[in-house]
N, CA, C and O atoms as a Maestro MAE file, in Angstrom:
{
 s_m_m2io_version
 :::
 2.0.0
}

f_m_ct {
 s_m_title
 :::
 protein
 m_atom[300] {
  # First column is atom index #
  i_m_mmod_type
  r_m_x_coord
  r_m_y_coord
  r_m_z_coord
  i_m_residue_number
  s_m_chain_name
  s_m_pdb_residue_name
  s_m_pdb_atom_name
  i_m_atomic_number
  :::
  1 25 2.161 26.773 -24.614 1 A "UNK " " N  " 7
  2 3 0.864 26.165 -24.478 1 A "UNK " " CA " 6
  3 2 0.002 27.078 -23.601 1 A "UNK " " C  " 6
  4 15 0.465 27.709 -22.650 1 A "UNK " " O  " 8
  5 25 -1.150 27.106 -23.940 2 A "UNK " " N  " 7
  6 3 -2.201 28.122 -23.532 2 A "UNK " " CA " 6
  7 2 -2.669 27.360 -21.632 2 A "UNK " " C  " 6
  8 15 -2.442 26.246 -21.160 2 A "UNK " " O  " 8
  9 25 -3.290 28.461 -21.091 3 A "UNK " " N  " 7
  10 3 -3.666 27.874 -19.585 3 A "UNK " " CA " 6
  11 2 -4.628 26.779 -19.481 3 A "UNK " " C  " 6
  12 15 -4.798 25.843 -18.701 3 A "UNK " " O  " 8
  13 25 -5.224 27.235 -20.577 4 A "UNK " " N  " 7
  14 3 -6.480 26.274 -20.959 4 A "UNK " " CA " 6
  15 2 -6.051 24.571 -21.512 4 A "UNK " " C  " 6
  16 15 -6.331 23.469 -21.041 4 A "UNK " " O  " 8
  17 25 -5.360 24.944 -22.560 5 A "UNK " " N  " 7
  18 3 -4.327 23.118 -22.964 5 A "UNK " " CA " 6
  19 2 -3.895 22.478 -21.800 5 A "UNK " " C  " 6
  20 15 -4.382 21.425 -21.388 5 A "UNK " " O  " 8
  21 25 -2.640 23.332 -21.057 6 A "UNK " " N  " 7
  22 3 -2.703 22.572 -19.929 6 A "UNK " " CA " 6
  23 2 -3.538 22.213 -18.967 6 A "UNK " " C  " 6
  24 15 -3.133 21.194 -18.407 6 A "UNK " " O  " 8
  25 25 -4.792 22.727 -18.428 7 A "UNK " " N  " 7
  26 3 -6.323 22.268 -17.755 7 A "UNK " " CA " 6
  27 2 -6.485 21.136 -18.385 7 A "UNK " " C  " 6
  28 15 -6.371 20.118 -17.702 7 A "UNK " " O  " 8
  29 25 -6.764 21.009 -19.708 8 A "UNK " " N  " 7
  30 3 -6.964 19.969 -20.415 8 A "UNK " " CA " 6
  31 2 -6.052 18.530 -20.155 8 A "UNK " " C  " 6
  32 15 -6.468 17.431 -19.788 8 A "UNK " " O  " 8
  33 25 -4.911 18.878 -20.425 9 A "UNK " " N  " 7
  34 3 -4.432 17.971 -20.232 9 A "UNK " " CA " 6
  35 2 -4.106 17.046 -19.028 9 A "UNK " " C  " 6
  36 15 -3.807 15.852 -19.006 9 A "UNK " " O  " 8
  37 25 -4.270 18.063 -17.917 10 A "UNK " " N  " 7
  38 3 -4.168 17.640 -16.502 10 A "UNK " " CA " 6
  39 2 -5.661 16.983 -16.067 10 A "UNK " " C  " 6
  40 15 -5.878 16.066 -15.274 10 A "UNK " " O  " 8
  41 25 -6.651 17.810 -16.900 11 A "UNK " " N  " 7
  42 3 -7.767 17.034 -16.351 11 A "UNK " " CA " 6
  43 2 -7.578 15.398 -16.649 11 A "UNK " " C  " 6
  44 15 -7.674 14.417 -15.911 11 A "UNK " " O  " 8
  45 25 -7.311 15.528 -17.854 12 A "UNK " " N  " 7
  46 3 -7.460 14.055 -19.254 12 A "UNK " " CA " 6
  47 2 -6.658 12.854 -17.860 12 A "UNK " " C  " 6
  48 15 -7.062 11.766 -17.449 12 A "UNK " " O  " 8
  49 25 -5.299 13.757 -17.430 13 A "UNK " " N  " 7
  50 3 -4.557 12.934 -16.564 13 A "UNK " " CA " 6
  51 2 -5.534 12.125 -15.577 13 A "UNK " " C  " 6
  52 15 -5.587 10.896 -15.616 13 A "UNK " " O  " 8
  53 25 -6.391 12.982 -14.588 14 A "UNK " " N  " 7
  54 3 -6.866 12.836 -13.630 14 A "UNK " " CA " 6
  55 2 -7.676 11.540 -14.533 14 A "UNK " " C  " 6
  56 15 -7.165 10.433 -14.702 14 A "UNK " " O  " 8
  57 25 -8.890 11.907 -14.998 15 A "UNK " " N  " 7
  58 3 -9.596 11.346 -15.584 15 A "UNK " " CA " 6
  59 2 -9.101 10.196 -15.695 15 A "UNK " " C  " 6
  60 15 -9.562 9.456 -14.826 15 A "UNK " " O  " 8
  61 25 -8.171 9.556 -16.546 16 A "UNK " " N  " 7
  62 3 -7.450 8.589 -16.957 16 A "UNK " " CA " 6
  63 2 -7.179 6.951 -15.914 16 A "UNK " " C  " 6
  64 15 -7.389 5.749 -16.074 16 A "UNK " " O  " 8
  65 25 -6.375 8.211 -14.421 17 A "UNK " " N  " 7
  66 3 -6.610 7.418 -13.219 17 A "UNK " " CA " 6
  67 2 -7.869 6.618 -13.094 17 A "UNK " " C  " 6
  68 15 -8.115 5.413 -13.153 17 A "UNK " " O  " 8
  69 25 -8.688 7.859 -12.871 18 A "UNK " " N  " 7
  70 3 -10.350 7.533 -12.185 18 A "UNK " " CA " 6
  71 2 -10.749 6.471 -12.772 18 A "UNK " " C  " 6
  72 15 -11.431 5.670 -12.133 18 A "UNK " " O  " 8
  73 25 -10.419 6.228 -14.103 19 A "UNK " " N  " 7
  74 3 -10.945 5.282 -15.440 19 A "UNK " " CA " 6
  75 2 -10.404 4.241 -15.033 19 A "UNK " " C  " 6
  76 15 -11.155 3.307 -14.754 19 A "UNK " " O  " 8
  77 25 -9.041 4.079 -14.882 20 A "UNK " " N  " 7
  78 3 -8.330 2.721 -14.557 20 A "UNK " " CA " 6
  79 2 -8.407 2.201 -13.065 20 A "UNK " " C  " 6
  80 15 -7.880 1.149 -12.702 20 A "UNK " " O  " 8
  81 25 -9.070 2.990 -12.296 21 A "UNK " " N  " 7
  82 3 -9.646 2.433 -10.971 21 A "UNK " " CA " 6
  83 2 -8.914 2.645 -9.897 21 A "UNK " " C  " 6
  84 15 -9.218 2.156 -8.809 21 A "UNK " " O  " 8
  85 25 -7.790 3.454 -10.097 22 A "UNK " " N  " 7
  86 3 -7.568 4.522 -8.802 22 A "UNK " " CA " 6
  87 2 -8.239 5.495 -7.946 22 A "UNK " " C  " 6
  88 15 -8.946 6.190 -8.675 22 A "UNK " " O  " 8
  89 25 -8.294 5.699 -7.259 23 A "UNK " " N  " 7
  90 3 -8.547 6.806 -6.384 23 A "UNK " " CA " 6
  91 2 -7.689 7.207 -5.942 23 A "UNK " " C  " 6
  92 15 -6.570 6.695 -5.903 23 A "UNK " " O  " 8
  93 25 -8.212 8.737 -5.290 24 A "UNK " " N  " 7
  94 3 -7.457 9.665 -4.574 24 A "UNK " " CA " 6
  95 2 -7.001 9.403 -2.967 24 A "UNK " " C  " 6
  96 15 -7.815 9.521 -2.050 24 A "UNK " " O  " 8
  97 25 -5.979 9.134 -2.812 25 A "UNK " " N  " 7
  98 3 -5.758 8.852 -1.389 25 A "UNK " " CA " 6
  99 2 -4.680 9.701 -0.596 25 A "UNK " " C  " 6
  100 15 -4.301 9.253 0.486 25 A "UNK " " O  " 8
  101 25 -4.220 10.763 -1.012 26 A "UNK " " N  " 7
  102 3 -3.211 11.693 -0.508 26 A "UNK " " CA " 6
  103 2 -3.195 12.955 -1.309 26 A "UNK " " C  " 6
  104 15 -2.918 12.934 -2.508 26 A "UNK " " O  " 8
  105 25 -3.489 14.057 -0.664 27 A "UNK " " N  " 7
  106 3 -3.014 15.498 -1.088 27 A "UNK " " CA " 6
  107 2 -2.264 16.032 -0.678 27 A "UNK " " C  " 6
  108 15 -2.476 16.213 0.521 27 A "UNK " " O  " 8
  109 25 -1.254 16.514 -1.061 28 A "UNK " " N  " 7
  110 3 -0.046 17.535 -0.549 28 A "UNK " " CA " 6
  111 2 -0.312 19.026 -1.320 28 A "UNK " " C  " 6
  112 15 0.061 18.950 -2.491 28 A "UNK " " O  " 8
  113 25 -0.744 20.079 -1.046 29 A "UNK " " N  " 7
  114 3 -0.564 21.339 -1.425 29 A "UNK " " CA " 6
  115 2 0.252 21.775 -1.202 29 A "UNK " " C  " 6
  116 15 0.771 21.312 -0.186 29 A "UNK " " O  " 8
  117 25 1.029 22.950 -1.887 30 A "UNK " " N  " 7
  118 3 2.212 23.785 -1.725 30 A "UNK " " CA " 6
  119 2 1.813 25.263 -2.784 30 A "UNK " " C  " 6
  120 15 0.843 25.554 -3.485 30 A "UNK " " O  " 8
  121 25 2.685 25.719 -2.562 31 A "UNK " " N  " 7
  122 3 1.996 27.400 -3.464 31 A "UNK " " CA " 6
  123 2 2.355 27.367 -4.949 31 A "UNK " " C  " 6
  124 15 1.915 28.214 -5.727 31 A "UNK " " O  " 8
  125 25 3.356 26.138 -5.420 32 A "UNK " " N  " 7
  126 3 3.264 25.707 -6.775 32 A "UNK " " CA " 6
  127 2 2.190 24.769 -7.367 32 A "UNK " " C  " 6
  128 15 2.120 24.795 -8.596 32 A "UNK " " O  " 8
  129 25 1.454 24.055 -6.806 33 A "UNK " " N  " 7
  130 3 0.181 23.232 -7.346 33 A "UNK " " CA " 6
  131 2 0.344 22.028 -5.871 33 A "UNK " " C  " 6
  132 15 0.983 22.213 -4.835 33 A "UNK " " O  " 8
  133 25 -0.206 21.223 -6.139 34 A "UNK " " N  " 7
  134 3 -0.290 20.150 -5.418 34 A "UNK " " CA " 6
  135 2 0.119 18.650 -6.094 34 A "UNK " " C  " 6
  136 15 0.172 18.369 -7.292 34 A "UNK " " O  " 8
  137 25 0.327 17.989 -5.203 35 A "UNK " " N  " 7
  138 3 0.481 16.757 -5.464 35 A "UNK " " CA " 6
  139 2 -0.465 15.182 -4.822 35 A "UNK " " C  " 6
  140 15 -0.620 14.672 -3.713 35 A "UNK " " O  " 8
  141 25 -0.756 14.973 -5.726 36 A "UNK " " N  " 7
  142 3 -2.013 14.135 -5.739 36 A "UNK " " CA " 6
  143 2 -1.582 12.556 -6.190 36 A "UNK " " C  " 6
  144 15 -1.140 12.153 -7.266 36 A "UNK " " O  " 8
  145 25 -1.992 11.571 -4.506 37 A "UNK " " N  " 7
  146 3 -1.365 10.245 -4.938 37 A "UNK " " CA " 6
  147 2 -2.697 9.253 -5.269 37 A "UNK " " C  " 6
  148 15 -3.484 8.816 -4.429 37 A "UNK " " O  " 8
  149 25 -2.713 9.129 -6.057 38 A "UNK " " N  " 7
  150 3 -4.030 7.782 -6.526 38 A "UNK " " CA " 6
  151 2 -3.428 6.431 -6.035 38 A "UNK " " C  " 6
  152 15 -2.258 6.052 -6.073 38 A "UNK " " O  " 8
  153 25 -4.412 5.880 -5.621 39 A "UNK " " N  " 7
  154 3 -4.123 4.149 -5.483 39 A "UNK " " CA " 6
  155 2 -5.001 3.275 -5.689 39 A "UNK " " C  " 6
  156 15 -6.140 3.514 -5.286 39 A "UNK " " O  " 8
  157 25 -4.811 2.424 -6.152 40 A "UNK " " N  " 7
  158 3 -6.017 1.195 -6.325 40 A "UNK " " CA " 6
  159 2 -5.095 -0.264 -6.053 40 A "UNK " " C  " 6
  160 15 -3.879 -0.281 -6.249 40 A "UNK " " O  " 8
  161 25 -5.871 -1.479 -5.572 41 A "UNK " " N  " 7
  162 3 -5.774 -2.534 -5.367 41 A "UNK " " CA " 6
  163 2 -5.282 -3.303 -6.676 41 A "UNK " " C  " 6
  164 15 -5.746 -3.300 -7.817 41 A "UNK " " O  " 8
  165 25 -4.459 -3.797 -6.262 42 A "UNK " " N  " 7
  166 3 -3.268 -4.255 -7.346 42 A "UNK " " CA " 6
  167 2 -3.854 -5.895 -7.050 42 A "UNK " " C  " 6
  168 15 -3.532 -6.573 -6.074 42 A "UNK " " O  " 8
  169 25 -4.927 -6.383 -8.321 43 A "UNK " " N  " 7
  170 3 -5.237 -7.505 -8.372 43 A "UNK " " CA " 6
  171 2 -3.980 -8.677 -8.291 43 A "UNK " " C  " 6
  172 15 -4.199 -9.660 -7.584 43 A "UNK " " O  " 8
  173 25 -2.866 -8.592 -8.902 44 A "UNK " " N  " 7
  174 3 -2.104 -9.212 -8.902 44 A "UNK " " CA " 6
  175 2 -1.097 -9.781 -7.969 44 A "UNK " " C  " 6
  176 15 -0.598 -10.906 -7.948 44 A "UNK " " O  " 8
  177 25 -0.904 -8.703 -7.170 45 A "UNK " " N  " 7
  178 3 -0.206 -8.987 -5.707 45 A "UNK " " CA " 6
  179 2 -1.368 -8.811 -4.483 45 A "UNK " " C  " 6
  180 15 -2.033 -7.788 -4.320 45 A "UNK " " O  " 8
  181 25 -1.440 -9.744 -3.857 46 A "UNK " " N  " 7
  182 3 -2.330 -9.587 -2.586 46 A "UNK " " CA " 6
  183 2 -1.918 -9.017 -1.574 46 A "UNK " " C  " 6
  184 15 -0.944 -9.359 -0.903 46 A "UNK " " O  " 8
  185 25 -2.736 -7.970 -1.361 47 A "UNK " " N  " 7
  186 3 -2.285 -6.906 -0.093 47 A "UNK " " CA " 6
  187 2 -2.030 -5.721 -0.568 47 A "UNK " " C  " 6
  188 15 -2.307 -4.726 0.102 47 A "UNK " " O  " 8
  189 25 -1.384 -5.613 -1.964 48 A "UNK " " N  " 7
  190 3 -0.528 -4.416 -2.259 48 A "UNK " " CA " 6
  191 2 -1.392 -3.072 -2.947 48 A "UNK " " C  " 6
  192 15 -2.529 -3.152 -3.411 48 A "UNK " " O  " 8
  193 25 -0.985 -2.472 -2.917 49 A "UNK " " N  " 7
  194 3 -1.982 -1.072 -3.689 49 A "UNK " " CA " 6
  195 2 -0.408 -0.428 -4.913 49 A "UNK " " C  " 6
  196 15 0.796 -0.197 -4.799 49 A "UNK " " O  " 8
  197 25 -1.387 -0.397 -5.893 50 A "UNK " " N  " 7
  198 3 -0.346 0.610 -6.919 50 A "UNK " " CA " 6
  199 2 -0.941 1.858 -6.561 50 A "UNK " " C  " 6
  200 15 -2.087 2.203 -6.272 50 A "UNK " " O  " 8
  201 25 0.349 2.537 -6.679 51 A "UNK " " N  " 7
  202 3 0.228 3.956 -6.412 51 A "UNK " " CA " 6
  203 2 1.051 4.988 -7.672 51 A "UNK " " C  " 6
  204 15 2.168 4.859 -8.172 51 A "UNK " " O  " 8
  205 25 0.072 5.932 -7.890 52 A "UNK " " N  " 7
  206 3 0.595 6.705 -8.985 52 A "UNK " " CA " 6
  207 2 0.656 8.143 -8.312 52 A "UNK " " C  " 6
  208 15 -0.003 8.440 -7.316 52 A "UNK " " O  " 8
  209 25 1.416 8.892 -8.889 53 A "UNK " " N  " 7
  210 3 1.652 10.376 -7.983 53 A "UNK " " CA " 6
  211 2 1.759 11.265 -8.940 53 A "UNK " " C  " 6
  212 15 2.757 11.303 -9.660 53 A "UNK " " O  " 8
  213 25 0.474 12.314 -9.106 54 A "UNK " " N  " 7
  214 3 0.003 13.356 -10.331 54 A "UNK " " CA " 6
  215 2 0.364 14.786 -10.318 54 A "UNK " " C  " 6
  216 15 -0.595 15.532 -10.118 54 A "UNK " " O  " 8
  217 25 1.585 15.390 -10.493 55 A "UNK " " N  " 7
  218 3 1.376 16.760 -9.795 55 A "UNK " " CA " 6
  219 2 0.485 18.036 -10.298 55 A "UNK " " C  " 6
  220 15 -0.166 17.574 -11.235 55 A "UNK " " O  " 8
  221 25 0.300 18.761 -10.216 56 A "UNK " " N  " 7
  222 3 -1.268 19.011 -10.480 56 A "UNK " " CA " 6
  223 2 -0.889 20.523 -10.314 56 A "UNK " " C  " 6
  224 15 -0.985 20.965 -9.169 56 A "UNK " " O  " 8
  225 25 -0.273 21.782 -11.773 57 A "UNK " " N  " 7
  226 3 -0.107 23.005 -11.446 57 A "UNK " " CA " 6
  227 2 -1.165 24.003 -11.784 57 A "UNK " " C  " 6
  228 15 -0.904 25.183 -11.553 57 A "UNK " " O  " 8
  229 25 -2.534 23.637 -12.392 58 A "UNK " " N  " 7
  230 3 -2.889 24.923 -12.927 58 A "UNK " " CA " 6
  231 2 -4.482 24.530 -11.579 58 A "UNK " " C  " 6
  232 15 -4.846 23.408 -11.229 58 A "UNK " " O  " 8
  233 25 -5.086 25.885 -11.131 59 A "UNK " " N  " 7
  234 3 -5.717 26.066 -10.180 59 A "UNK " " CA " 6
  235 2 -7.096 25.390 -10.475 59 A "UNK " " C  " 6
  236 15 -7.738 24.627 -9.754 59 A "UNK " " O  " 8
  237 25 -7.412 25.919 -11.852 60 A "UNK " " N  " 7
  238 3 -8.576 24.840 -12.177 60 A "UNK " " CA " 6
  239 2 -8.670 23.054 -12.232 60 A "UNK " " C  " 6
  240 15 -9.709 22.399 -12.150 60 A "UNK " " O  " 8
  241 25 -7.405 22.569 -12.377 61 A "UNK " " N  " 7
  242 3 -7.256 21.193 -12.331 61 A "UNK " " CA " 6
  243 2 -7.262 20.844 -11.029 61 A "UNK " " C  " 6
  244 15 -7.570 19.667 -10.841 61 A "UNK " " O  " 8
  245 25 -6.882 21.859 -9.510 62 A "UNK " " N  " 7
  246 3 -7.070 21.582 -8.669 62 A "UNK " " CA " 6
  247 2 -8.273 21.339 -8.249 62 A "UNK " " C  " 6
  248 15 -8.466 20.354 -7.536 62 A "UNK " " O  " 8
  249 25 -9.482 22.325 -8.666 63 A "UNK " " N  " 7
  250 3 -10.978 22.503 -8.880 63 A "UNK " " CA " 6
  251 2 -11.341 21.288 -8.852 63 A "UNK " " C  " 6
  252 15 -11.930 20.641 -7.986 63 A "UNK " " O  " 8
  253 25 -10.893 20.979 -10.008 64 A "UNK " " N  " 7
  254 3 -11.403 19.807 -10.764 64 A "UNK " " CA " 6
  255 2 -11.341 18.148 -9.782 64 A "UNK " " C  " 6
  256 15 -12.139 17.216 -9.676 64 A "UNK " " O  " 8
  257 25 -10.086 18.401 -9.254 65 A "UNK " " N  " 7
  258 3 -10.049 16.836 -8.752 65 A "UNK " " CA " 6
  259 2 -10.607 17.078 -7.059 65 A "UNK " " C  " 6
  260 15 -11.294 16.198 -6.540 65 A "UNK " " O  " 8
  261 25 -10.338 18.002 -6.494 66 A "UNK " " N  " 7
  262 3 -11.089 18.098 -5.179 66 A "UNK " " CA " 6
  263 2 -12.809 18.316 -5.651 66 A "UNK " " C  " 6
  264 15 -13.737 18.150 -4.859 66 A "UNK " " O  " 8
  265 25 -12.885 18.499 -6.312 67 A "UNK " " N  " 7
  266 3 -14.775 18.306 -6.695 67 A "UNK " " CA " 6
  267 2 -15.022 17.096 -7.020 67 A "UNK " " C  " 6
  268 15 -16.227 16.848 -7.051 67 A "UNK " " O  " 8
  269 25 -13.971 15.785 -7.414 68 A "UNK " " N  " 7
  270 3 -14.024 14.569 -7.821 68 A "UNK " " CA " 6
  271 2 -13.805 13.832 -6.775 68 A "UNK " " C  " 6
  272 15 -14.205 12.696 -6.520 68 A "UNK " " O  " 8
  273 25 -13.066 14.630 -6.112 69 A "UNK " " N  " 7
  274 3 -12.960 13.795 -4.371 69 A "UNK " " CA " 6
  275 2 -14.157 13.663 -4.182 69 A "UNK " " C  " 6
  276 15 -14.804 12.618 -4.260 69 A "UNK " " O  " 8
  277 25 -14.564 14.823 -3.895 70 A "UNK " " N  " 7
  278 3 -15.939 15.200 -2.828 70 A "UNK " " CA " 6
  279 2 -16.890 14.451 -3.556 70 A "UNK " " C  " 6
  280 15 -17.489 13.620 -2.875 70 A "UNK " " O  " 8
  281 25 -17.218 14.518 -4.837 71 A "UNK " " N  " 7
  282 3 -18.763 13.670 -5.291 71 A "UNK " " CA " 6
  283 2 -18.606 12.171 -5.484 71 A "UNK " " C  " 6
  284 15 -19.640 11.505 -5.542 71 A "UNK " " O  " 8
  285 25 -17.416 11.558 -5.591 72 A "UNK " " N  " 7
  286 3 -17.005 10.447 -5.418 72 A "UNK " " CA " 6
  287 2 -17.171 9.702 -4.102 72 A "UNK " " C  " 6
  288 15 -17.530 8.540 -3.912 72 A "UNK " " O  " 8
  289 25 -16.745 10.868 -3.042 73 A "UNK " " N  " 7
  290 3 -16.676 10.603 -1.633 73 A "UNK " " CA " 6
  291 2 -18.336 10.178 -1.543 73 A "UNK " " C  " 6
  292 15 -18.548 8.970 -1.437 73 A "UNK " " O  " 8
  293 25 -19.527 11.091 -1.578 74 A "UNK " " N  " 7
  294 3 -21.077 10.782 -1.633 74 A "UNK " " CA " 6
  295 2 -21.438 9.466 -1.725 74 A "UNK " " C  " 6
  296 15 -21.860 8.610 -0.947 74 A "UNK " " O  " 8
  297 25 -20.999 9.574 -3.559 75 A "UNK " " N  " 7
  298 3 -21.503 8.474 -4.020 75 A "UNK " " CA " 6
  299 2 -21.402 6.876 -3.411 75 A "UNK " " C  " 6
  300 15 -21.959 5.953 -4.003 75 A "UNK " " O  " 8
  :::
 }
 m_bond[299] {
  # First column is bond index #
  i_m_from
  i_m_to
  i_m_order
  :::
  1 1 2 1
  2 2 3 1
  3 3 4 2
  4 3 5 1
  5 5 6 1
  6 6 7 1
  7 7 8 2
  8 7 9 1
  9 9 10 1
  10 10 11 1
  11 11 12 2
  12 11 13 1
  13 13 14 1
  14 14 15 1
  15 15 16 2
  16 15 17 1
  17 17 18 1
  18 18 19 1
  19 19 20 2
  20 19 21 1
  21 21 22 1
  22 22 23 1
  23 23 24 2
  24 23 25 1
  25 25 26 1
  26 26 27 1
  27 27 28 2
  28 27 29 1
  29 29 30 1
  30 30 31 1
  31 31 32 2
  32 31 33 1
  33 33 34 1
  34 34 35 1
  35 35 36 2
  36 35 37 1
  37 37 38 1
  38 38 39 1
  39 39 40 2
  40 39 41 1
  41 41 42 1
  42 42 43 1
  43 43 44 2
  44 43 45 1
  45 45 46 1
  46 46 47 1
  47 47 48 2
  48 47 49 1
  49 49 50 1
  50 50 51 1
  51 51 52 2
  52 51 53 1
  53 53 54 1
  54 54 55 1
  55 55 56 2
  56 55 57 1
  57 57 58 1
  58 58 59 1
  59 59 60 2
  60 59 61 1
  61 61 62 1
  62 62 63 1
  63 63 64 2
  64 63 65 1
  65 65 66 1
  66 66 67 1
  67 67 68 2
  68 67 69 1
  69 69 70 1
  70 70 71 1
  71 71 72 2
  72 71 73 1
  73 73 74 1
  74 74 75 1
  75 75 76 2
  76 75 77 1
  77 77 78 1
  78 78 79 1
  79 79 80 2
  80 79 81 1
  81 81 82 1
  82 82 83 1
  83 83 84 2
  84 83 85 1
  85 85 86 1
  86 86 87 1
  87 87 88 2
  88 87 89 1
  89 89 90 1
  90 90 91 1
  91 91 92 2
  92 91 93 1
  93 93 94 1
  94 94 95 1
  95 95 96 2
  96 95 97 1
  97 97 98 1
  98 98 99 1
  99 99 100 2
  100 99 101 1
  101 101 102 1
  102 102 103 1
  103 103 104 2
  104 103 105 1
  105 105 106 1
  106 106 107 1
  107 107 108 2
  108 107 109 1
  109 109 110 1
  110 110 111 1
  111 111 112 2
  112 111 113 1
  113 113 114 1
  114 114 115 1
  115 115 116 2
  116 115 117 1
  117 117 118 1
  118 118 119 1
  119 119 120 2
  120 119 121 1
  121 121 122 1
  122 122 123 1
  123 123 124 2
  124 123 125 1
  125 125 126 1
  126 126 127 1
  127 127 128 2
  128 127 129 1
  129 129 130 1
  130 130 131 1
  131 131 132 2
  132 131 133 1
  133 133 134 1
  134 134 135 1
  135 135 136 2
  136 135 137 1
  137 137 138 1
  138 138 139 1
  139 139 140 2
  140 139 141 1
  141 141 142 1
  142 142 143 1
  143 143 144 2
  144 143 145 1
  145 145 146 1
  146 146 147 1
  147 147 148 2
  148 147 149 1
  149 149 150 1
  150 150 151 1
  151 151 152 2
  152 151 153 1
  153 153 154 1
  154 154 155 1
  155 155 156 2
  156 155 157 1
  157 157 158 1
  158 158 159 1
  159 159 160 2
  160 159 161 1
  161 161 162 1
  162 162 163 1
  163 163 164 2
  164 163 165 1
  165 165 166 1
  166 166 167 1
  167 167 168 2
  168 167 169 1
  169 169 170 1
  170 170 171 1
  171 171 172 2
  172 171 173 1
  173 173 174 1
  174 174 175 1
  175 175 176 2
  176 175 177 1
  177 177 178 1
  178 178 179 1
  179 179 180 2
  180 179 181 1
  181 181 182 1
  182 182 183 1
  183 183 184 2
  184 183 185 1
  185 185 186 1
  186 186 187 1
  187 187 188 2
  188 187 189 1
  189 189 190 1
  190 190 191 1
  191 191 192 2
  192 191 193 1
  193 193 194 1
  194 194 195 1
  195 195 196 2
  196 195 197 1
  197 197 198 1
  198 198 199 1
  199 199 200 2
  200 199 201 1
  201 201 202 1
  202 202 203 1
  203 203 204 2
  204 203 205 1
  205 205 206 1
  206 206 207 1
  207 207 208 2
  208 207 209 1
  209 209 210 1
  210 210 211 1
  211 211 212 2
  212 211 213 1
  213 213 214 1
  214 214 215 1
  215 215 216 2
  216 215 217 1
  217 217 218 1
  218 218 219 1
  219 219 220 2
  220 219 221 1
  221 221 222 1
  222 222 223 1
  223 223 224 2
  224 223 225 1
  225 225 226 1
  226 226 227 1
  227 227 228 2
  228 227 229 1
  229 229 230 1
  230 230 231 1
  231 231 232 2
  232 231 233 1
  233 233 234 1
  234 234 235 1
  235 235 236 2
  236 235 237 1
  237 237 238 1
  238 238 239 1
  239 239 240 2
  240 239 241 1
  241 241 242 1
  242 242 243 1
  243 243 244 2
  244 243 245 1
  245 245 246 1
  246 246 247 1
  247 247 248 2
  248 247 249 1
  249 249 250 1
  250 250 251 1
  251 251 252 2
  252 251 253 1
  253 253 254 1
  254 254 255 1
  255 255 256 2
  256 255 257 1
  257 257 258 1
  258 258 259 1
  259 259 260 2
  260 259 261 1
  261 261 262 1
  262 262 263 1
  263 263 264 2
  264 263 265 1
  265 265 266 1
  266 266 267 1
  267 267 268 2
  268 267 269 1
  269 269 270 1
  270 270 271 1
  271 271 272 2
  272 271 273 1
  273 273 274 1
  274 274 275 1
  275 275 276 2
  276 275 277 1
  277 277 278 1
  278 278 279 1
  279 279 280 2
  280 279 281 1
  281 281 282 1
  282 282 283 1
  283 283 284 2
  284 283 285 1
  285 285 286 1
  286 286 287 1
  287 287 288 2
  288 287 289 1
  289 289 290 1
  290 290 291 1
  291 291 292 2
  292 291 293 1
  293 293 294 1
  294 294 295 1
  295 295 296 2
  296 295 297 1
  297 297 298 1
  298 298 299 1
  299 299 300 2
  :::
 }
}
């Protein structure tokens, strides 16, 4: 698979979260990609947050979701 498919597909990942109403609430970098934990409020249990954990290898998908932090963060 080309560098570009996988961008794609990692974005689609990210995206996907953002859509279902997670956010970004933890970054871990390392010199293989990072790891990125989303959470959102888990209507169903009170108190609780679901948490999903994305690992994230190609440099542009990193681009991608720290620029989604940041304009998210603004907004």
């Amino acid at each position: 698979m080309s560098e570009y498919m996988e961008y794609l597909l990692e974005k689609e990942k990210i995206d996907n979260l953002f859509d279902q109403g997670f956010h970004i609430a933890h970054v871990i970098e390392n010199l293989n990609g990072a790891l990125v934990q989303f959470k959102r409020e888990n209507p169903s249990a009170k108190g609780e947050n679901e948490v999903r954990e994305l690992p994230i290898k190609m440099a542009e998908s990193r681009k991608y979701f720290a620029t989604q932090l940041l304009m998210r963060a603004i907004v």
